[in-house]
Residue frames as a rotation matrix with the C-alpha (Angstrom) as fourth column:
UNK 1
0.633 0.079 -0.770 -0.68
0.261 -0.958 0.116 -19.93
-0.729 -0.275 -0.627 31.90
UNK 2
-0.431 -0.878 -0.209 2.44
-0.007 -0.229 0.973 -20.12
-0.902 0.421 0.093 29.48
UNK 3
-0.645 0.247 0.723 0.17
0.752 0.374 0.543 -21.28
-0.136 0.894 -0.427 26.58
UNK 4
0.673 0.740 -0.007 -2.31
0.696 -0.637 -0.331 -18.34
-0.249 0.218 -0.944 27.08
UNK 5
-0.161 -0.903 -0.398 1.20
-0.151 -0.376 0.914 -16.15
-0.975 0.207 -0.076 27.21
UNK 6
-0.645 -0.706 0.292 2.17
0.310 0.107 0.945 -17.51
-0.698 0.700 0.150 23.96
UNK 7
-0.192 0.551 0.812 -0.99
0.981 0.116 0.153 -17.11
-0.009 0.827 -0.563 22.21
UNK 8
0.721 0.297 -0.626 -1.65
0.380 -0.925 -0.001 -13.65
-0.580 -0.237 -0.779 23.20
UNK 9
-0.084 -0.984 -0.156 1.73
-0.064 -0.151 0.987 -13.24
-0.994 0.093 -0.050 21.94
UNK 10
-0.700 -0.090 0.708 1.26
0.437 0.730 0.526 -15.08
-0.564 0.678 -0.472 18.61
UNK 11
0.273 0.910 0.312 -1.90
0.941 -0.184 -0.286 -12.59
-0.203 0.372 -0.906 18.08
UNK 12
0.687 0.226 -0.690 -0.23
0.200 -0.972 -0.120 -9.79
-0.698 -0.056 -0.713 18.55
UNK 13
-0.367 -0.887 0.282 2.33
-0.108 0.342 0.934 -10.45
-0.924 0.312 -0.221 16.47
UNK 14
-0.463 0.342 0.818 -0.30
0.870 0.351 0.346 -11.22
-0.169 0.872 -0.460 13.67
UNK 15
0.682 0.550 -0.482 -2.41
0.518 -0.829 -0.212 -8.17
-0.516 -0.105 -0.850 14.60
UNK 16
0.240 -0.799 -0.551 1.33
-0.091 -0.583 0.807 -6.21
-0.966 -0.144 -0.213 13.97
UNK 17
-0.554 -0.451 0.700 1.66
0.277 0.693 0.666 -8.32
-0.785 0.563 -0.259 10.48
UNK 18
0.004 0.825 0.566 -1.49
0.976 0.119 -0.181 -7.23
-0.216 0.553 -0.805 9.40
UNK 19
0.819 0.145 -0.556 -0.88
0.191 -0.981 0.025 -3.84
-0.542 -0.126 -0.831 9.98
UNK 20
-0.233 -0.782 -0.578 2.23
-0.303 -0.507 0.807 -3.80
-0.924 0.363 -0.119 8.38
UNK 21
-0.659 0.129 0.741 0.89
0.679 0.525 0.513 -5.96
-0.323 0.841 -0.434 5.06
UNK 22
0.564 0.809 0.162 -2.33
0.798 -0.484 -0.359 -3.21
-0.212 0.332 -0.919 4.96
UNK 23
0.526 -0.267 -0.807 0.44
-0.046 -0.957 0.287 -0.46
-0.849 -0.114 -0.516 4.95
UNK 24
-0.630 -0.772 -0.084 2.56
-0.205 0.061 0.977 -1.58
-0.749 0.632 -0.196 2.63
UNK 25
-0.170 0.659 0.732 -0.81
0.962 0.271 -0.021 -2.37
-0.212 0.701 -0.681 0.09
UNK 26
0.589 0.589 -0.553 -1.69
0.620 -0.768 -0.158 0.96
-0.518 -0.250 -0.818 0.71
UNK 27
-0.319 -0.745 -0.586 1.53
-0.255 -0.528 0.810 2.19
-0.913 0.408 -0.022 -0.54
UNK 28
-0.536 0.089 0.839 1.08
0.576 0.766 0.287 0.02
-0.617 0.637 -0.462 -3.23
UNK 29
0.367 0.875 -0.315 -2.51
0.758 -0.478 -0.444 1.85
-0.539 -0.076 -0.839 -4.01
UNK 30
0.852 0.263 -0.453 -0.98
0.144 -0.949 -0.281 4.91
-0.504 0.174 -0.846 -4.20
UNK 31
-0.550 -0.539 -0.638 2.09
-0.508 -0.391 0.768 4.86
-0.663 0.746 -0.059 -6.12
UNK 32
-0.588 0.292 0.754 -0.24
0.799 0.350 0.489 2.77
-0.121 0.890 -0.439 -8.84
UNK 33
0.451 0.748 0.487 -2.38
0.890 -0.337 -0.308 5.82
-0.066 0.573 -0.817 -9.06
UNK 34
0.090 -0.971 -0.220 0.75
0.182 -0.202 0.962 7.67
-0.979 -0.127 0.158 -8.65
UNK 35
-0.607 -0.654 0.451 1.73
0.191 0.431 0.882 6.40
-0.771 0.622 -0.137 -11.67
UNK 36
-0.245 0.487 0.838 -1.73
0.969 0.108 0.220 6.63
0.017 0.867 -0.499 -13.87
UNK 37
0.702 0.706 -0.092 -1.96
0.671 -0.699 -0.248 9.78
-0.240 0.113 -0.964 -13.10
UNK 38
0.071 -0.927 -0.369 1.48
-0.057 -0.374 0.926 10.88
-0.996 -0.045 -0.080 -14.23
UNK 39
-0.809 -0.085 0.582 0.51
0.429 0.591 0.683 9.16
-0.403 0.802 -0.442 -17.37
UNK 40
0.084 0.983 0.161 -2.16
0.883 0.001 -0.468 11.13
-0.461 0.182 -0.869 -17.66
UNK 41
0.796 0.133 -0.591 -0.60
0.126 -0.991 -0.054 14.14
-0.593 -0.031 -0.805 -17.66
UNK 42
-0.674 -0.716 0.184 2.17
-0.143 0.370 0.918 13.00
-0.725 0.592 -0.352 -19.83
UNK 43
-0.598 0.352 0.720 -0.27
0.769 0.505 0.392 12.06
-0.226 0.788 -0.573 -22.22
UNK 44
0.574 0.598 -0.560 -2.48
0.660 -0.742 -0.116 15.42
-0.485 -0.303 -0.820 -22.01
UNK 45
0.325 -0.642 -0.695 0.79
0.083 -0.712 0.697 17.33
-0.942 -0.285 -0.178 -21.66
UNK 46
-0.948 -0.245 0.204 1.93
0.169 0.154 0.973 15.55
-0.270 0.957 -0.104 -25.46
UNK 47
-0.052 0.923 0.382 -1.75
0.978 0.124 -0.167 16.44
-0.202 0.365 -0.909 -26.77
UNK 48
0.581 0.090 -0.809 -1.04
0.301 -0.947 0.111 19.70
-0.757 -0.308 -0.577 -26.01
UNK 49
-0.202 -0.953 -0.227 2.39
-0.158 -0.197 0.968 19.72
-0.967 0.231 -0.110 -27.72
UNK 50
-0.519 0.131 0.845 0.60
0.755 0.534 0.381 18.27
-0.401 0.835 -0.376 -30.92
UNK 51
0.362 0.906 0.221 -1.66
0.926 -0.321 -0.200 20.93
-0.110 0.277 -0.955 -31.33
C-alpha cells in the first residue's frame, strides 16, 4: 500500500514538474518573440528616420 502511496506521489510530483517546465518554455516563447518583434519595430522605426 505504501509503494502505491509513493508512486502516486512521485507522479504527481512529475505531472507538477511538467507543468511548471511547459510554463516556464512558454515564457520563454514569448519574450523571444517579444524580442523579434521589438526589433522589428526598431528597425522599421530607423527606416523611417532615414527617409
Amino acid at each position: 500500500m505504501t509503494g502505491q502511496k509513493n508512486f502516486r506521489e512521485i507522479l504527481r510530483t512529475r505531472k507538477r514538474r511538467n507543468f511548471v517546465t511547459g510554463i516556464c518554455y512558454k515564457n520563454g516563447m514569448i519574450r523571444k518573440a517579444i524580442q523579434s518583434l521589438s526589433y522589428q519595430s526598431r528597425s522599421y522605426n530607423k527606416s523611417l528616420y532615414s527617409t
